[in-house]
PDB file with one MODEL, atoms N, CA, C and O in Angstrom:
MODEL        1
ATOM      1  N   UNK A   1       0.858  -1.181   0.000  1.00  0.00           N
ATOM      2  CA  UNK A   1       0.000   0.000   0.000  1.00  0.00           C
ATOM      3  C   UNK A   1       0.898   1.236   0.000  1.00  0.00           C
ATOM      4  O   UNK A   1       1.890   1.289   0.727  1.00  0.00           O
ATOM      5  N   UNK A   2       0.382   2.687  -1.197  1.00  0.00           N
ATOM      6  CA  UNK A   2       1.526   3.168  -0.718  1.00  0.00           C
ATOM      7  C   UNK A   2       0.586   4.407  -0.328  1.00  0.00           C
ATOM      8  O   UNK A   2      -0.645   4.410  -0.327  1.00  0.00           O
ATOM      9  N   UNK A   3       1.489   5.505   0.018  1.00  0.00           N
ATOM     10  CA  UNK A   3       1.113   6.452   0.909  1.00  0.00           C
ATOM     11  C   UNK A   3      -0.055   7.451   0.540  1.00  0.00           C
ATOM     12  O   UNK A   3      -0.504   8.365   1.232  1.00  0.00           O
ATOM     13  N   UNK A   4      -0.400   7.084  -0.611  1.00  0.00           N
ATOM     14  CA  UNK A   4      -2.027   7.650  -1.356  1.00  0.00           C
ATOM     15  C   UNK A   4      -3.003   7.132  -0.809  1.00  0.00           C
ATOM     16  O   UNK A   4      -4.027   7.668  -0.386  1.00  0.00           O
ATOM     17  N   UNK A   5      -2.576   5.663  -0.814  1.00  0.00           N
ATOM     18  CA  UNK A   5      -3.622   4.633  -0.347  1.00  0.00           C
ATOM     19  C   UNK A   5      -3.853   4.448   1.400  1.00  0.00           C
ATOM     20  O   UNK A   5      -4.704   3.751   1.952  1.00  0.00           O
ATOM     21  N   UNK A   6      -2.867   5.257   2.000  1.00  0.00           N
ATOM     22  CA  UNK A   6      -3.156   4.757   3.573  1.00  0.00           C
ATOM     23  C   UNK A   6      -3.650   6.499   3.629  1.00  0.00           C
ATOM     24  O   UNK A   6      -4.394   6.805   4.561  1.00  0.00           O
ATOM     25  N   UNK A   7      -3.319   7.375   2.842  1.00  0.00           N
ATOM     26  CA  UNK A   7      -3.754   8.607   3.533  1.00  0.00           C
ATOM     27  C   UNK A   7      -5.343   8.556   3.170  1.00  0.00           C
ATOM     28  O   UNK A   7      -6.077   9.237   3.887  1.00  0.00           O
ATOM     29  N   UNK A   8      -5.878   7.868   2.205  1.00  0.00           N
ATOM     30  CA  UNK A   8      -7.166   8.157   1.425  1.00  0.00           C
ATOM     31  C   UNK A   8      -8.174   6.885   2.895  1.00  0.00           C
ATOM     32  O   UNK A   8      -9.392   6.882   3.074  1.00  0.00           O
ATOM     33  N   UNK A   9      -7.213   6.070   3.606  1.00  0.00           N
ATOM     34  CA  UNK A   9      -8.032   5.238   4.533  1.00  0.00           C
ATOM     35  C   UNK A   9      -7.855   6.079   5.475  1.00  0.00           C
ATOM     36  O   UNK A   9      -8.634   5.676   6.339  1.00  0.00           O
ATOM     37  N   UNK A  10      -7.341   6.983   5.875  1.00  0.00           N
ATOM     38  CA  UNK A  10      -7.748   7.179   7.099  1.00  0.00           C
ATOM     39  C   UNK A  10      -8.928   8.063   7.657  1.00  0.00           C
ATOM     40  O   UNK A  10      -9.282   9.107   7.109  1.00  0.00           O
ATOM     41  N   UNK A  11      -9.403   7.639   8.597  1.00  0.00           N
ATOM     42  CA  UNK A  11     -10.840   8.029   9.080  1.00  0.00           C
ATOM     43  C   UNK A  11     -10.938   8.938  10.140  1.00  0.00           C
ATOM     44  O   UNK A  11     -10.180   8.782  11.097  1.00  0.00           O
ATOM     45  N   UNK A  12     -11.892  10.033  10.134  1.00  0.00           N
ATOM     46  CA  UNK A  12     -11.770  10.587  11.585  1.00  0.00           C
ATOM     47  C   UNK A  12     -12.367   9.790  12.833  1.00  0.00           C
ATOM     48  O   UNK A  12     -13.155   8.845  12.801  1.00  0.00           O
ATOM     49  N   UNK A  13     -11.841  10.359  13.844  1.00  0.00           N
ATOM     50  CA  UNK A  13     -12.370   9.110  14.864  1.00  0.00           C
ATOM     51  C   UNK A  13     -13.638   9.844  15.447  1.00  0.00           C
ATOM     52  O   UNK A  13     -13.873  11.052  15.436  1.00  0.00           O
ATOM     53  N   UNK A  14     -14.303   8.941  15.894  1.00  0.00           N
ATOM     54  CA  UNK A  14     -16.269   9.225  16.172  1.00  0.00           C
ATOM     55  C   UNK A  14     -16.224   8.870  17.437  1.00  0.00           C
ATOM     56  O   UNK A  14     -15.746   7.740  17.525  1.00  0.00           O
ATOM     57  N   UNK A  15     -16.467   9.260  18.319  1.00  0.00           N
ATOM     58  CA  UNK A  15     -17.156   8.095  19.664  1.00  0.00           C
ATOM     59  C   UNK A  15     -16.414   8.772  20.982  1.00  0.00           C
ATOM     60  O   UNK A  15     -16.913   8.761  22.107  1.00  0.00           O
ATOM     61  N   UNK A  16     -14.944   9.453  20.597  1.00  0.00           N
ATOM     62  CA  UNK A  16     -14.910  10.186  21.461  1.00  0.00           C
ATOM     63  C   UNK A  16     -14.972  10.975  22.759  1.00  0.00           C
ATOM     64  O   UNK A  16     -15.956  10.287  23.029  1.00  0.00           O
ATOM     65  N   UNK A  17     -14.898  11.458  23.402  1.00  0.00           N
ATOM     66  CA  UNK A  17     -15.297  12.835  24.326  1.00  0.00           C
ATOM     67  C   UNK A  17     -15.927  14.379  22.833  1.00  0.00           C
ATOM     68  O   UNK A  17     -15.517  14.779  21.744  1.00  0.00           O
ATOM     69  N   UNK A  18     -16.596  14.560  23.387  1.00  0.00           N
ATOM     70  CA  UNK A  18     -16.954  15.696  22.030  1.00  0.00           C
ATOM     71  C   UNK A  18     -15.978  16.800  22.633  1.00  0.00           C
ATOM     72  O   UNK A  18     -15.618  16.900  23.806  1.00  0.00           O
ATOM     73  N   UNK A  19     -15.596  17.700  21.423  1.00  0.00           N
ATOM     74  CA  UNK A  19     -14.866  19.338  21.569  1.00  0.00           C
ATOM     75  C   UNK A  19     -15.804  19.877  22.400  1.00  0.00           C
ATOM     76  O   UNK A  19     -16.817  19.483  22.977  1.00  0.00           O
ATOM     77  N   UNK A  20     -15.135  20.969  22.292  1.00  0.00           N
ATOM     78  CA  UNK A  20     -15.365  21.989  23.063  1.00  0.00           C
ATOM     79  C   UNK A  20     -16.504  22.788  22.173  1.00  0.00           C
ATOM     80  O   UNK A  20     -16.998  23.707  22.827  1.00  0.00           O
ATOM     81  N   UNK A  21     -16.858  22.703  21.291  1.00  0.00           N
ATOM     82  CA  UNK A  21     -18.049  23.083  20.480  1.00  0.00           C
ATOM     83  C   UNK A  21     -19.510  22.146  20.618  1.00  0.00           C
ATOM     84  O   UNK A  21     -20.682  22.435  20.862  1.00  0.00           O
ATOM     85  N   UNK A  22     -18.817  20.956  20.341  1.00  0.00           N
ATOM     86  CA  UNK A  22     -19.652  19.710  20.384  1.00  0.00           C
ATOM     87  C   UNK A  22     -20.759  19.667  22.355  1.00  0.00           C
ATOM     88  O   UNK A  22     -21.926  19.365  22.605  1.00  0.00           O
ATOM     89  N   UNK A  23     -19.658  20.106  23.215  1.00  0.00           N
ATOM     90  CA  UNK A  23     -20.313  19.701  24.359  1.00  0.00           C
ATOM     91  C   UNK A  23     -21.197  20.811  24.432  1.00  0.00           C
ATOM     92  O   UNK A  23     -22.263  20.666  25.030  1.00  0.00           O
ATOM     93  N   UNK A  24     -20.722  22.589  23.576  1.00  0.00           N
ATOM     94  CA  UNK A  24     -21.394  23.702  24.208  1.00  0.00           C
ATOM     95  C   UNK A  24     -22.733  23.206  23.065  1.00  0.00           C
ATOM     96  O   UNK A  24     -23.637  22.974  23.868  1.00  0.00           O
ATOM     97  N   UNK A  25     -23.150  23.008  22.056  1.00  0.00           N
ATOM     98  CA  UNK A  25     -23.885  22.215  21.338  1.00  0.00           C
ATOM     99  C   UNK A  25     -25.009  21.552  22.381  1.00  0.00           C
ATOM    100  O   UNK A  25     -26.191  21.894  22.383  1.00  0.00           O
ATOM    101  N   UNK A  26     -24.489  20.638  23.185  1.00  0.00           N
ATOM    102  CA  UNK A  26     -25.538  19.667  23.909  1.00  0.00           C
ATOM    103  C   UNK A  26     -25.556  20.084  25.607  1.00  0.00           C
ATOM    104  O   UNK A  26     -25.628  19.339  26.584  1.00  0.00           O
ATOM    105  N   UNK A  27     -25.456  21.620  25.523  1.00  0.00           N
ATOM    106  CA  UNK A  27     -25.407  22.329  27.106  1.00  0.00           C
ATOM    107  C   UNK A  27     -25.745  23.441  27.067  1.00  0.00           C
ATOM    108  O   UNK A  27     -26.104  23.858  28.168  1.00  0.00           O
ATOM    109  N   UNK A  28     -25.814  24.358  26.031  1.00  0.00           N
ATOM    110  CA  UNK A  28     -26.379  25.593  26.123  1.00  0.00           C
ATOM    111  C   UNK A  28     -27.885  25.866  25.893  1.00  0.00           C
ATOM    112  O   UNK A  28     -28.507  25.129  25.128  1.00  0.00           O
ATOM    113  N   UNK A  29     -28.321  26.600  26.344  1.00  0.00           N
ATOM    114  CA  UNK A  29     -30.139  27.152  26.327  1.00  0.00           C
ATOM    115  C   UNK A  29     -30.138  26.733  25.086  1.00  0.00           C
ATOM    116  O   UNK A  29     -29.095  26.591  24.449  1.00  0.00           O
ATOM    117  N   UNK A  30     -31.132  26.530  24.686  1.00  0.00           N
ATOM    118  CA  UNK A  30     -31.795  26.454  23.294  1.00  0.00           C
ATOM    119  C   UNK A  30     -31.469  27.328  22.204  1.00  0.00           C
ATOM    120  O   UNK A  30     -30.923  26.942  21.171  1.00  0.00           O
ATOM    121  N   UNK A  31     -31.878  28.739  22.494  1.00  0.00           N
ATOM    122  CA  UNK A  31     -31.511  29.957  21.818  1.00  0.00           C
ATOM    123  C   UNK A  31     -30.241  29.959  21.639  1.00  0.00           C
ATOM    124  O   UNK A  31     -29.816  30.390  20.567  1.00  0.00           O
ATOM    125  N   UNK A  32     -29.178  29.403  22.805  1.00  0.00           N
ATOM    126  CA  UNK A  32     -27.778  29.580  22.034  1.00  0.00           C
ATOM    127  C   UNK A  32     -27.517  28.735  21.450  1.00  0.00           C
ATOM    128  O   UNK A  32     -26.599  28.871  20.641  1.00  0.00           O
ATOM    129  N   UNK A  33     -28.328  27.198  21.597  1.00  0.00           N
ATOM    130  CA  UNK A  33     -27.551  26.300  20.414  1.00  0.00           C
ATOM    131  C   UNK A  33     -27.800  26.877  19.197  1.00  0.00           C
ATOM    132  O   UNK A  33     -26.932  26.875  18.323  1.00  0.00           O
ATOM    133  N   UNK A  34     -29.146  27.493  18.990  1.00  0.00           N
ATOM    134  CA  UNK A  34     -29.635  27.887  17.727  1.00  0.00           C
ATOM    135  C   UNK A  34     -28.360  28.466  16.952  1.00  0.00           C
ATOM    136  O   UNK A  34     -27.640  27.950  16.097  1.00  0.00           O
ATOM    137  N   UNK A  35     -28.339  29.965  17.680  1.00  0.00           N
ATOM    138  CA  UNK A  35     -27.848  30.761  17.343  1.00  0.00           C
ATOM    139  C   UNK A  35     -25.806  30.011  16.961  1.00  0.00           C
ATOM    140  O   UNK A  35     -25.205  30.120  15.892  1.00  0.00           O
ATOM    141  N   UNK A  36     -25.418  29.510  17.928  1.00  0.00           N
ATOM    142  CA  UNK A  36     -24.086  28.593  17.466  1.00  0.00           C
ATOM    143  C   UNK A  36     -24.298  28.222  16.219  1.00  0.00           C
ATOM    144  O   UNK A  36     -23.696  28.494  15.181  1.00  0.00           O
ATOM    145  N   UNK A  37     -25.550  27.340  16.515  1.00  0.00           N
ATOM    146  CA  UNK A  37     -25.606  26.332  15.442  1.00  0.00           C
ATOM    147  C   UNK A  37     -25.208  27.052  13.460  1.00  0.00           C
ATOM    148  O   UNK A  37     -24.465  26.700  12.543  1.00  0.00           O
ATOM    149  N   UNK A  38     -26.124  28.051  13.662  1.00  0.00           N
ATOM    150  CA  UNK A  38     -26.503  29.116  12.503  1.00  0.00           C
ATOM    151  C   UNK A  38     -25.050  29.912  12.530  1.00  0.00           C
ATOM    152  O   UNK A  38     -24.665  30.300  11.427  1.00  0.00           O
ATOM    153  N   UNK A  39     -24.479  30.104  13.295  1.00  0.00           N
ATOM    154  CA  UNK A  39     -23.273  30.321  13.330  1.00  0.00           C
ATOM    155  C   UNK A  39     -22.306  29.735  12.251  1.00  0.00           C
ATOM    156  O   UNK A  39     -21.899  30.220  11.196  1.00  0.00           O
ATOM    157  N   UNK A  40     -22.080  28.589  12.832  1.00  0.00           N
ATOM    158  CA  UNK A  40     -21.579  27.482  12.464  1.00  0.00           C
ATOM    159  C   UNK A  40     -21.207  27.026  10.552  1.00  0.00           C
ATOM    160  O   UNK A  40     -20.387  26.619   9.729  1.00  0.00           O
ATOM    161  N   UNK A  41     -22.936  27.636  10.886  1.00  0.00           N
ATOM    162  CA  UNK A  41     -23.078  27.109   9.278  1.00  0.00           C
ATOM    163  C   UNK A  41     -23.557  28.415   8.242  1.00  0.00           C
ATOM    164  O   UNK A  41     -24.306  28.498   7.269  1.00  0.00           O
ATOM    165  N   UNK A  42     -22.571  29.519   9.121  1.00  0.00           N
ATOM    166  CA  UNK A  42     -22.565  30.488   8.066  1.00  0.00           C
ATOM    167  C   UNK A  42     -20.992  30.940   7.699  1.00  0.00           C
ATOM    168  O   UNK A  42     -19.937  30.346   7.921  1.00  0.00           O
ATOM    169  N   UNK A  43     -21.231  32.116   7.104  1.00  0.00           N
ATOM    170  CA  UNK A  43     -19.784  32.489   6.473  1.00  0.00           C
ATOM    171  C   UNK A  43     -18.605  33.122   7.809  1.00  0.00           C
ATOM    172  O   UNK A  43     -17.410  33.319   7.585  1.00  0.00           O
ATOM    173  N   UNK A  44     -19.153  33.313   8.916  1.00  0.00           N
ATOM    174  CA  UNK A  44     -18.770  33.630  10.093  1.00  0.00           C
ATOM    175  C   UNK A  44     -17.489  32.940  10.339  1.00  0.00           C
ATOM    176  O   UNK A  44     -17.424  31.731  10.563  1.00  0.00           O
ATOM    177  N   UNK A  45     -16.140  33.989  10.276  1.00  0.00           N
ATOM    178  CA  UNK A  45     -15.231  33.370  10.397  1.00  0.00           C
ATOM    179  C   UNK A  45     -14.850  32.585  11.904  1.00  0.00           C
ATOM    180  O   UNK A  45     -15.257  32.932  13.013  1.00  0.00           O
ATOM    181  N   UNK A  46     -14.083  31.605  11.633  1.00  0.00           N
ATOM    182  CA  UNK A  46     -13.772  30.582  12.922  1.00  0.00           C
ATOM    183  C   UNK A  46     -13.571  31.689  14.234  1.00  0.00           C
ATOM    184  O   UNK A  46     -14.211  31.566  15.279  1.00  0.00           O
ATOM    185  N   UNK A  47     -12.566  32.795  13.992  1.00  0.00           N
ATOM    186  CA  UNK A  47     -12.182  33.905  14.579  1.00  0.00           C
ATOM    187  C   UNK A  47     -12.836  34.319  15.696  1.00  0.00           C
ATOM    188  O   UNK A  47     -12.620  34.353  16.908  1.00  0.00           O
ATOM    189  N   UNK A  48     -14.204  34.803  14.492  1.00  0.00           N
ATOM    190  CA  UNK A  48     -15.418  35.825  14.837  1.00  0.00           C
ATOM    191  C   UNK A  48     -16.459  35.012  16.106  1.00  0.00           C
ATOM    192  O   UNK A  48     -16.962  35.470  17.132  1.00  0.00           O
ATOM    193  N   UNK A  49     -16.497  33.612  15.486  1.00  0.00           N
ATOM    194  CA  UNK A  49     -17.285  32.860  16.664  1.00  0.00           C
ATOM    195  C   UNK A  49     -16.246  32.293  17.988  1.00  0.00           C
ATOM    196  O   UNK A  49     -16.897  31.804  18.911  1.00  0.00           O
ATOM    197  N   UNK A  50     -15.186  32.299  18.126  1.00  0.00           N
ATOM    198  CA  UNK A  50     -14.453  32.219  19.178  1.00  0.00           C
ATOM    199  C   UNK A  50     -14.386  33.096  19.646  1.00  0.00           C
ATOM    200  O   UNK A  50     -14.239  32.970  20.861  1.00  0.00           O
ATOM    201  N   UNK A  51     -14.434  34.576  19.116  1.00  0.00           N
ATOM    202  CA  UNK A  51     -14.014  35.621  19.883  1.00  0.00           C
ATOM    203  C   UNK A  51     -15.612  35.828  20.654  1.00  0.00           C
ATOM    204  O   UNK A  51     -15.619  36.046  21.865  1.00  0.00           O
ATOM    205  N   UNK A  52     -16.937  35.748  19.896  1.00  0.00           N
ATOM    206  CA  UNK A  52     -18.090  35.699  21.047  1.00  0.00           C
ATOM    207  C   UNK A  52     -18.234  34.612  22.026  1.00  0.00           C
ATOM    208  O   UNK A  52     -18.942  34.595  23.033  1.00  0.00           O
ATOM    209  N   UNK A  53     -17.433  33.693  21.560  1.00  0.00           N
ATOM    210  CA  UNK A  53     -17.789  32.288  22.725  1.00  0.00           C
ATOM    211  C   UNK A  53     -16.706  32.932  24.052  1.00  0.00           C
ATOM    212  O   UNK A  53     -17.130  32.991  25.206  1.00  0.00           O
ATOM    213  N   UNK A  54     -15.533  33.306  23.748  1.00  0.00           N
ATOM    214  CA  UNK A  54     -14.783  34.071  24.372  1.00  0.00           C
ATOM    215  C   UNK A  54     -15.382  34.897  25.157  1.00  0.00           C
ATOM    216  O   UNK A  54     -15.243  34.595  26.343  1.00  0.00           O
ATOM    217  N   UNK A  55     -15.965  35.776  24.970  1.00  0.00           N
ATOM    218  CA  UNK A  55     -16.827  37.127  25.656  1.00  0.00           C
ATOM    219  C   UNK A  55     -17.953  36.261  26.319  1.00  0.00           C
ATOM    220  O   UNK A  55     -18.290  36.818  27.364  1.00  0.00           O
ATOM    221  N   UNK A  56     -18.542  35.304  26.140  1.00  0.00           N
ATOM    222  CA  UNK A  56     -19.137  34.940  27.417  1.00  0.00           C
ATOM    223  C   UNK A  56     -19.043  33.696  27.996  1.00  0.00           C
ATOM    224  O   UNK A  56     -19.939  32.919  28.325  1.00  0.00           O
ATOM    225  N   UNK A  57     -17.503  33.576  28.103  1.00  0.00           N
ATOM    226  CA  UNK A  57     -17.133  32.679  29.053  1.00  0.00           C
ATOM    227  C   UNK A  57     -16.492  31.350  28.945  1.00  0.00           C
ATOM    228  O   UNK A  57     -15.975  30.576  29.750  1.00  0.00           O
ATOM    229  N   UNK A  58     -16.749  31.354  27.406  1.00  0.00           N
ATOM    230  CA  UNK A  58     -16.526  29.620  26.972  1.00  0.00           C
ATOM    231  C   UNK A  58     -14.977  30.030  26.159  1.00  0.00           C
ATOM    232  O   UNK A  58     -14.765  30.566  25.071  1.00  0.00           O
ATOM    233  N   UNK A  59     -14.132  29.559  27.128  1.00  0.00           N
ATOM    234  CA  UNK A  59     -13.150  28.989  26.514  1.00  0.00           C
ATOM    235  C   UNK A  59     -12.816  28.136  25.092  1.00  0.00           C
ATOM    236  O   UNK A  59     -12.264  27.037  25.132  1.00  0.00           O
ATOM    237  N   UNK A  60     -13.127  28.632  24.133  1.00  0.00           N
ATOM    238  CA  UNK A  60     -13.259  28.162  22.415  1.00  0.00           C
ATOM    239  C   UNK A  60     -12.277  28.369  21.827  1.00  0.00           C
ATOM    240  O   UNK A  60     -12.294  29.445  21.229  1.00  0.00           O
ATOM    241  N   UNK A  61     -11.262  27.708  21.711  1.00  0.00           N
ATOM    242  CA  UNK A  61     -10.060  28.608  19.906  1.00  0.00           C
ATOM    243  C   UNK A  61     -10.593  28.670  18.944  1.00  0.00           C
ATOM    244  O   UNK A  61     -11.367  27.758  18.652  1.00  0.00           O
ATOM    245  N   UNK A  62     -10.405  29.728  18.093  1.00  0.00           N
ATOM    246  CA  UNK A  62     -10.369  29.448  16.370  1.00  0.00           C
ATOM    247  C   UNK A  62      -9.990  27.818  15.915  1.00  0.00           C
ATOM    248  O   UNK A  62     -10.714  27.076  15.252  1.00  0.00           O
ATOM    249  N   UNK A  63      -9.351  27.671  16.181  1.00  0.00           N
ATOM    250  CA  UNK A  63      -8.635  26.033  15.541  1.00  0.00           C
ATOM    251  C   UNK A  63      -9.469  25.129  15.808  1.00  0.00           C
ATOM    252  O   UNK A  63      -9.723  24.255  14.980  1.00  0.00           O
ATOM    253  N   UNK A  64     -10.379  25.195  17.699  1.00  0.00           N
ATOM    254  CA  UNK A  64     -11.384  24.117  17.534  1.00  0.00           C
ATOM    255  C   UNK A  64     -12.605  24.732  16.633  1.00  0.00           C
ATOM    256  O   UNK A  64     -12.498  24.150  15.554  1.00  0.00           O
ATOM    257  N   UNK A  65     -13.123  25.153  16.601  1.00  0.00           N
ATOM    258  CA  UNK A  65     -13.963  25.679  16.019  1.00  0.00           C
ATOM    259  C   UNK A  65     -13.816  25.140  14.091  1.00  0.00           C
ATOM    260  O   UNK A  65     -14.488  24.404  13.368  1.00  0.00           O
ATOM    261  N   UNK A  66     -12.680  25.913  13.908  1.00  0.00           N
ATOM    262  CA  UNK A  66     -12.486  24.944  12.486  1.00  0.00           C
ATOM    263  C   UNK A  66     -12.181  23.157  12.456  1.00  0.00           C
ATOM    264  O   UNK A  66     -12.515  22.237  11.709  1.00  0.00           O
ATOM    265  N   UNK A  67     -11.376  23.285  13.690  1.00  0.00           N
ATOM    266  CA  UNK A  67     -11.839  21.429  13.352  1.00  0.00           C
ATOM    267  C   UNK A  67     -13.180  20.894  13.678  1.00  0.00           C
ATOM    268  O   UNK A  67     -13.454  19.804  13.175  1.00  0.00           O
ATOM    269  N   UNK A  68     -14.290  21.611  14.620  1.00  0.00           N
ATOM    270  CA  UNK A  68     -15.622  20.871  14.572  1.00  0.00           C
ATOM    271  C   UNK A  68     -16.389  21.413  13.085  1.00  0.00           C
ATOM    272  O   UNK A  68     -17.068  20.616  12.438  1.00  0.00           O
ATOM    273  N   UNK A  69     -16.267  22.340  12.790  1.00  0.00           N
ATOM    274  CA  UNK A  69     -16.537  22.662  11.398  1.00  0.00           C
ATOM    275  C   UNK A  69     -16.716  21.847  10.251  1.00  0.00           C
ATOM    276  O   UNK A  69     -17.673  21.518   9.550  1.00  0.00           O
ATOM    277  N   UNK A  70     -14.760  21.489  10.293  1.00  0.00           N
ATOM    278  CA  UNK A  70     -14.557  20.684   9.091  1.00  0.00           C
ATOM    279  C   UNK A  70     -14.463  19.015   9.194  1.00  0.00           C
ATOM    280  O   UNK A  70     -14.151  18.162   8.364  1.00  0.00           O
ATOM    281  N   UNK A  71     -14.933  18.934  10.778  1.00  0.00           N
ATOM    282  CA  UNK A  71     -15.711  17.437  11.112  1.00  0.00           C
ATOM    283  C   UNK A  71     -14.483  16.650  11.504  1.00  0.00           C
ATOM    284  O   UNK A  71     -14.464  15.425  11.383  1.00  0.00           O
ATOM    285  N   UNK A  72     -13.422  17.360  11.988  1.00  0.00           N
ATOM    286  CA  UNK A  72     -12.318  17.009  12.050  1.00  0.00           C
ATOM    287  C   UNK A  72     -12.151  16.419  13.937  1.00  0.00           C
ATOM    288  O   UNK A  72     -11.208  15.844  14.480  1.00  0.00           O
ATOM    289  N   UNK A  73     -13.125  16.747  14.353  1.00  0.00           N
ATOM    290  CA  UNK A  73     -12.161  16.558  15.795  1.00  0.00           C
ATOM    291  C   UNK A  73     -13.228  15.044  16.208  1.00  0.00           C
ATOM    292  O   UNK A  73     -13.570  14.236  15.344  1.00  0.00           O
ATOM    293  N   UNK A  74     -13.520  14.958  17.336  1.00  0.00           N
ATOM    294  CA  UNK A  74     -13.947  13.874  17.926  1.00  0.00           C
ATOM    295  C   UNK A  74     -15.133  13.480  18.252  1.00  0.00           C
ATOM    296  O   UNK A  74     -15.513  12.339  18.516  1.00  0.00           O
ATOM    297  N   UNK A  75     -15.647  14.344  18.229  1.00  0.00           N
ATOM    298  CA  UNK A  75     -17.449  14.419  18.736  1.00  0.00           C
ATOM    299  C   UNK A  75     -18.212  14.048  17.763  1.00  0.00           C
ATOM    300  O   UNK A  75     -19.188  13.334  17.995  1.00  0.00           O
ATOM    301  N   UNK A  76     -17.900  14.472  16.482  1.00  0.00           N
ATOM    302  CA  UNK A  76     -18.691  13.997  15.487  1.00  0.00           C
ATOM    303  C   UNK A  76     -20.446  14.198  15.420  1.00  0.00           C
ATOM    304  O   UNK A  76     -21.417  13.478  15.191  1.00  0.00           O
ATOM    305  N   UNK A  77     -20.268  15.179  15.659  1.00  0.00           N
ATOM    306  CA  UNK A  77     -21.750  16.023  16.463  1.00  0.00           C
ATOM    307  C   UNK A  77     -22.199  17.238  15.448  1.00  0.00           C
ATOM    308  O   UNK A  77     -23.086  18.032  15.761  1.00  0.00           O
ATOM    309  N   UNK A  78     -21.533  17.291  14.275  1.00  0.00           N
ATOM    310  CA  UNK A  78     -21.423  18.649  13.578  1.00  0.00           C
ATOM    311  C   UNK A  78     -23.298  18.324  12.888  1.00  0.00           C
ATOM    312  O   UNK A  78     -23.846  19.162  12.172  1.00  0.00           O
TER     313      UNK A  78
ENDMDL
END
């Protein structure tokens, strides 16, 4: 197998502990999952939504934020 073929198998892993997106997802009021959620899945840079998760309290990076995004981290909750 060569290295096309093991990079094209590899899988993200599911089952996890969820991010730090993933848990605020299945813990915040309603209205804020909404509003995350719609977040999430707009043009809103990774930045822009860390820097409000930031301002009230939730410890978020840019980086997690783009890896729950791009379905990359563990929770598999996107």
């Amino acid at each position: 197998m060569g290295l096309s073929d093991a990079l094209k198998a590899q899988k993200v892993p599911v089952g996890g502990p969820r991010c730090q997106v993933g848990r605020l997802l299945h813990t915040l009021p309603a209205d804020d999952v909404d509003a995350l959620a719609e977040a999430l899945d707009s043009d809103m840079t990774h930045a822009s939504i860390s820097r409000a998760l930031i301002e009230e309290g939730h410890r978020v990076t840019a980086i997690t934020v783009g890896r729950h995004r791009r379905e990359e981290c563990s929770c598999g909750t996107f």
